[in-house]
N, C-alpha and C positions, 0 to 999 in steps of 0.2 A: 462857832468861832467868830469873834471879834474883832473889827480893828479900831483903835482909837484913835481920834479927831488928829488931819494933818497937822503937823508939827509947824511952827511958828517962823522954823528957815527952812528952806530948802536943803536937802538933800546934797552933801555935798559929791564931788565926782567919784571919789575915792568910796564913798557909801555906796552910791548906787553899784560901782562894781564888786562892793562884798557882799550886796544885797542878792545881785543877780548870780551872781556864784554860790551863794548860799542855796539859792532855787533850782540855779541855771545847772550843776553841774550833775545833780544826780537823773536829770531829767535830760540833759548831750550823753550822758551813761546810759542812762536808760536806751533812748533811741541808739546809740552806736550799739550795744549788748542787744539790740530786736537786730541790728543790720547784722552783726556776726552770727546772728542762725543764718540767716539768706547765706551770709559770705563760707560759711562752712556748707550748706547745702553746694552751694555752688564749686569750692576746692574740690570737698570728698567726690565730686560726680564729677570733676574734671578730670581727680587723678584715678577713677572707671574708666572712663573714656572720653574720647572728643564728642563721640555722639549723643551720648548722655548730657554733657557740659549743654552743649544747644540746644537738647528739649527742654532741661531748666530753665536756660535764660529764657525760652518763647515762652513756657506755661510758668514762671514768674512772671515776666510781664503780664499777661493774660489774668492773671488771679490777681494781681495787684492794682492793677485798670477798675476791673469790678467791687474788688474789696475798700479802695481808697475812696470812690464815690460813696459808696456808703458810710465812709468814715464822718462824710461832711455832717452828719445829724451829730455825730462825738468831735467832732470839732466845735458845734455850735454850742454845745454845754462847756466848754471851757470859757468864752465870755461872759457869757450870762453867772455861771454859780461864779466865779471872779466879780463882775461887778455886786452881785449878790452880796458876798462875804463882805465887801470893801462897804456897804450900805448895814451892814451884819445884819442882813435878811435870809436865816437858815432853813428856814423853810423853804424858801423860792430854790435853792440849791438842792435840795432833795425833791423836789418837783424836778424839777430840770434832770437830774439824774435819771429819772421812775420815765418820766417820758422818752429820754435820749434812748433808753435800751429798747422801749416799745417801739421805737422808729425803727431802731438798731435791727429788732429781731425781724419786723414785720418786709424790711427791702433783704434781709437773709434770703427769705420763705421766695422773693420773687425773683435772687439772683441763679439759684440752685440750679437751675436748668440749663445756662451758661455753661458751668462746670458741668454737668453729667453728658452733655452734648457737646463738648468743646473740637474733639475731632473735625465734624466735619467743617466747624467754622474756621477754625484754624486752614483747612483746605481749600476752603472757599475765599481766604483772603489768600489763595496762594503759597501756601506752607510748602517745605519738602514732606513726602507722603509718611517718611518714614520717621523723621520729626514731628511731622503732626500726632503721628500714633504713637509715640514715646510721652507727647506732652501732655496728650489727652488722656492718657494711663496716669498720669501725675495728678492728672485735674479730679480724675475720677473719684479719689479718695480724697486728697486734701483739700478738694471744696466744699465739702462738711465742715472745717474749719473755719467757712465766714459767721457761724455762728458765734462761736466762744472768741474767735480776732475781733469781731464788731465790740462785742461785752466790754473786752478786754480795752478797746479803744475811749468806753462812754466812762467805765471806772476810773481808769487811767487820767482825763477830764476832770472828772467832779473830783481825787483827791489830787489832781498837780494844781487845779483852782484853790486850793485851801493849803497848800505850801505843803503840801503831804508827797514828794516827791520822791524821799528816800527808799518807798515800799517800791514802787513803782519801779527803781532801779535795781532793787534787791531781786524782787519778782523777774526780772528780765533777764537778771547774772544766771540763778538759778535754771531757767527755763532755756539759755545758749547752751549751758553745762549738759542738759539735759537732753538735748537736740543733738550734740555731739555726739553723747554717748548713744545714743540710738542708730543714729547714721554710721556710727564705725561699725556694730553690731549688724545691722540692716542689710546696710548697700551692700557692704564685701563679705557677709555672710562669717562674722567672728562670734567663737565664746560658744560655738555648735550651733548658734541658728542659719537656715537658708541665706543663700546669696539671693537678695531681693533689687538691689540695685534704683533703679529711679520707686518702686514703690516701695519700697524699702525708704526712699530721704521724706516722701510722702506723707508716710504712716509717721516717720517721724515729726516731721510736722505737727500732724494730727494732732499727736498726742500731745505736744510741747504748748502748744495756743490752748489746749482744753485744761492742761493743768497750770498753765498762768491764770487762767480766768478763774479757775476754782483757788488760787494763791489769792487773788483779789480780792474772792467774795467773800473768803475764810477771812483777810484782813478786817473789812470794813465791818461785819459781824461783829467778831471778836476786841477789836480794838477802838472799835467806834457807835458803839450799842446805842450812845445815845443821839448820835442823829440819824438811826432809823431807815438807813436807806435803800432797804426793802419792804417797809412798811407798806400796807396797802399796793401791793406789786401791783395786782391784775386791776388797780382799780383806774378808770381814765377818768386823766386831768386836760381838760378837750383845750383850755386856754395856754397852758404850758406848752403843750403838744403843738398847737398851730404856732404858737410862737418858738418854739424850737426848729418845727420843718420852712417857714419862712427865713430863719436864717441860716438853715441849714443847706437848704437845697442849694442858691449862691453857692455858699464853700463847697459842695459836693462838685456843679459844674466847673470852679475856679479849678479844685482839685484833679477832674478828670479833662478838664484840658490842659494841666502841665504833665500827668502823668499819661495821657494820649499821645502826647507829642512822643515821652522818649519811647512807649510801645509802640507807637509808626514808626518811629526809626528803629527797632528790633524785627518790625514786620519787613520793611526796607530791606536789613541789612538781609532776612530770609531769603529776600530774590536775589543775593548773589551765589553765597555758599555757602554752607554749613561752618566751616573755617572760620569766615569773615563775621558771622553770626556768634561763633565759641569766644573770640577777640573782644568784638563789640563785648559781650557777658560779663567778661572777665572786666573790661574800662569800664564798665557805666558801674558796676560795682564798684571800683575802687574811688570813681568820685560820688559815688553812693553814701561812702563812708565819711569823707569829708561833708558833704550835705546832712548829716545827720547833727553835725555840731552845728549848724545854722538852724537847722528844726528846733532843734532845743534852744535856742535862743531864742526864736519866733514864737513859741511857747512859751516863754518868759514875757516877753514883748507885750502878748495878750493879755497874760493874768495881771502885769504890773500898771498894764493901759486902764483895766476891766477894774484894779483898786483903785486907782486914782479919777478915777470917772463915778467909779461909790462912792469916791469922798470928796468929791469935787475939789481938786487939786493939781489945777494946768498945771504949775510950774514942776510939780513934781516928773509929771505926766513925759514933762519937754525936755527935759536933763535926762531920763532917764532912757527918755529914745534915742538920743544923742550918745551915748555911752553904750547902749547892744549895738547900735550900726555900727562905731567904731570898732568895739568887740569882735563882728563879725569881718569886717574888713582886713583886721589883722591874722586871724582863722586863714580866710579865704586866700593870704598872700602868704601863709606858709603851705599850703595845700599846693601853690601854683611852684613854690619852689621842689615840694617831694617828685610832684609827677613830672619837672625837667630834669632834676638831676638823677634820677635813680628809679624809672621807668622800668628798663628791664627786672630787676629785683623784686619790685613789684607784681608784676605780671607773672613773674616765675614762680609766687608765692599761690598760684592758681594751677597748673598744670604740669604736671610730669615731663621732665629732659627725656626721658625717653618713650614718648608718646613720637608716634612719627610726625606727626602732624606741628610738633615743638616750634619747627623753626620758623615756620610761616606765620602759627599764631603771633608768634612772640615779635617778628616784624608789625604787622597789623596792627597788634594793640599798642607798640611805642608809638607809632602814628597820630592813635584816637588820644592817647594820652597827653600828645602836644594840644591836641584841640581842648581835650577835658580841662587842661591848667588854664585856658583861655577865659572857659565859661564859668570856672569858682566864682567869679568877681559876680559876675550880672548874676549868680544863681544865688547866691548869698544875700545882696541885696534886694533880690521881689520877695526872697523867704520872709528875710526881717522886717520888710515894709508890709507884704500880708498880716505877719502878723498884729503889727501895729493895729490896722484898720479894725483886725478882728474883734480888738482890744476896745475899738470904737464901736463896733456891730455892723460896721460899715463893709458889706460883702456884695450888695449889686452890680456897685459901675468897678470894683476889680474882675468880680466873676466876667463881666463884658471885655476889661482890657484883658486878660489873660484867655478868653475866645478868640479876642482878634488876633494877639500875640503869639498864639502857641500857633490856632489853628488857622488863620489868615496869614501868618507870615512863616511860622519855623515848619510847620509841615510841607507847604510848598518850597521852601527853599531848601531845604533839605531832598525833596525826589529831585528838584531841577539840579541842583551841584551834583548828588550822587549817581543821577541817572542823565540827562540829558546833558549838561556839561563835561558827565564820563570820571568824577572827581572819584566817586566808588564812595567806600565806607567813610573816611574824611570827608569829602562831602555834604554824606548826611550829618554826620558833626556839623559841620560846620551851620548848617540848617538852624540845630539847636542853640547854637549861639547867638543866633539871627532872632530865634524867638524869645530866648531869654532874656535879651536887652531891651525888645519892644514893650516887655512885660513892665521889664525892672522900670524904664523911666517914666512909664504912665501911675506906677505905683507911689513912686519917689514923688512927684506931682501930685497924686491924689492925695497924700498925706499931707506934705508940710506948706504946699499951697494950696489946700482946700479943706480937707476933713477938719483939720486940729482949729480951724479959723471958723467953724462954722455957728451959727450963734447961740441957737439947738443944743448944743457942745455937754452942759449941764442943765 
């Protein structure tokens, strides 16, 4: 795939936003239909039980901590085959592919032990005993799944780099479809199979990530024969490869300390109460949901940074970032309007009225959700400006501010409000707020006063 020579005007405002919706939307589809397996894992096992609800949420967090670090090598092929395509260098894109999944498979092989041992670490940071052993029963099977989720992340990469975003969303309807009907079958034992319950949402998992990954490989096979991109699998490309894990590893640590932070505060909310734990679940999913339309945007952000850096074409580059942060900002203040007005609805849409435990959750989480509408704005804005950077290759001195951010400022302030200040679950929210805004305006800074000025640039 081709692009031809920038065009002679710029790009007007109204362009850039059919362009990015053209891109943009089946790839916010995509990620929001990956978030609606989580979020039906998470209903179906709330309206089981409370105690189900909070091994989920701990052994989510937990697999996701692990899986998302990994992800950084399939985040790092989304730059590269983008400025690639944007150069129309199809080869360098199929390199970068062939390597991304050899990074991909090879941190699988050394995460696996995490997941088959997860209990007693979950214990040793303090778990309740009997959530630890509900979570690590979840880990045990579904952590076989970082294989075919990693695949699934470097694929997903090499075709959203080449504006091939449609499969991508299609693959992901199919495989929520898929996850549902397993989970209703499963967990509450419908249609004559066993009542399986948390190994029951597990399995389905399992199987949901292994038949999106084989949805992928059957695409690019069949629909894209000729650029090859299983060609010479097992063979190594040692110069791709180190240039993919140098900027990958960056996005892997930027990755794992924003998604450290909200799994310390999951581990946090563990030292109060299982309750307070089921609540936290239920909010951080729901502004899970709204962050998923920033991802996808941040995604856009990269691929359109990553063409116009192949075609050498600032002005393109600067209008166009200027229109996803708008984008995003307008996102981000209807999201802060659902979770004020209409909180409880929301929250209801996660757990059974006649769960005993109904009435207290359902306090708790109107609580976290005041905080959650707080933090769309700052979590919106470090999503779109990472991605920018990424879009630049520029991933060391963010991976540094979002260390100091997450885990110099929103970790600690989150145990000091929730625990020594006595603020409880709010608290540690509030933590998150605190690191998500250190993040955001070191990002908003490295971008439009430094990276985009730099002389290097093309």
């Amino acid at each position: 795939m081709t692009h031809a020579a920038p065009p002679s005007q710029p790009m007007s405002v109204t362009g850039h936003v059919r362009a990015i919706a053209i891109l943009g939307l089946p790839l916010i589809g995509g990620h929001v239909a990956q978030m609606a397996i989580g979020l039906t894992d998470t209903a179906m096992l709330g309206w089981y039980s409370a105690s189900a609800l909070a091994a989920i949420t701990l052994a989510s967090s937990f697999f996701h901590v692990i899986f998302l670090f990994g992800s950084g090598f399939a985040f790092a092929v989304l730059p590269v085959v983008a400025k690639a395509i944007g150069s129309g260098d199809t080869r360098m894109a199929r390199r970068a592919n062939r390597m991304g999944l050899w990074l991909s498979m090879a941190y699988g092989a050394v995460a696996m032990p995490a997941f088959l041992f997860s209990e007693p670490l979950l214990l040793r940071l303090g778990q309740d005993a009997e959530v630890a052993a509900n979570a690590g029963s979840y880990l045990r099977i579904m952590g076989w799944g970082i294989f075919p989720a990693l695949a699934v992340m470097v694929l997903k990469s090499t075709l959203a780099a080449q504006e091939r975003a449609k499969i991508v969303l299609i693959m992901t309807l199919l495989a929520a479809v898929l996850n549902a009907v397993i989970n209703y079958v499963l967990i509450f034992g419908n249609l004559g199979f066993p009542e399986m319950g948390l190994a029951g949402a597990a399995i389905a998992s399992l199987a949901t990530v292994t038949a999106s990954a084989l949805i992928l490989i059957a695409y690019c096979n069949r629909i894209l024969p000729e650029q090859e991109l299983f060609r010479n699998l097992l063979r190594p490309d040692w110069d791709a490869f180190v240039r993919l894990f140098r900027l990958g590893i960056p996005i892997a640590f930027t990755t794992l300390a924003e998604v450290s932070l909200f799994s310390a505060s999951a581990l946090m909310m563990g030292w109060t109460t299982p309750i307070t734990l089921a609540a936290h679940g239920i909010a951080l999913n729901l502004g899970a949901v709204a962050f998923m339309v920033h991802l996808g945007l941040s995604n856009v952000a990269t691929i359109r940074v990553g063409n116009a850096i192949g075609r050498q074409d600032l002005p393109h580059l600067l209008r166009g970032a200027w229109v996803i942060c708008t984008l995003s900002l307008i996102v981000a203040l209807l999201s802060v309007a659902m979770f004020l007005l209409m909180p409880q609805w929301l929250i209801s849409l996660f757990i059974s009225a006649d769960d005993p435990d109904y009435a207290l959750i359902l306090k708790i989480g109107v609580q976290l959700l005041v905080v959650a509408a707080i933090f769309q704005l700052m979590d919106g804005l470090q999503a779109i400006h990472l991605g920018l950077l990424r879009g630049l290759q520029d991933t060391n001195v963010p991976m540094i501010m979002a260390v100091i951010g997450y885990w110099g400022v929103g970790i600690p302030c989150s145990y000091l409000l929730g625990f020594v200040f006595g603020y409880g679950g709010v608290g540690i929210w509030l933590g998150l707020v605190a690191g998500l805004s250190v993040v955001a305006a070191g990002l908003i800074w490295r971008f439009w006063r430094f990276s985009i000025q730099r002389d290097d640039l093309f």
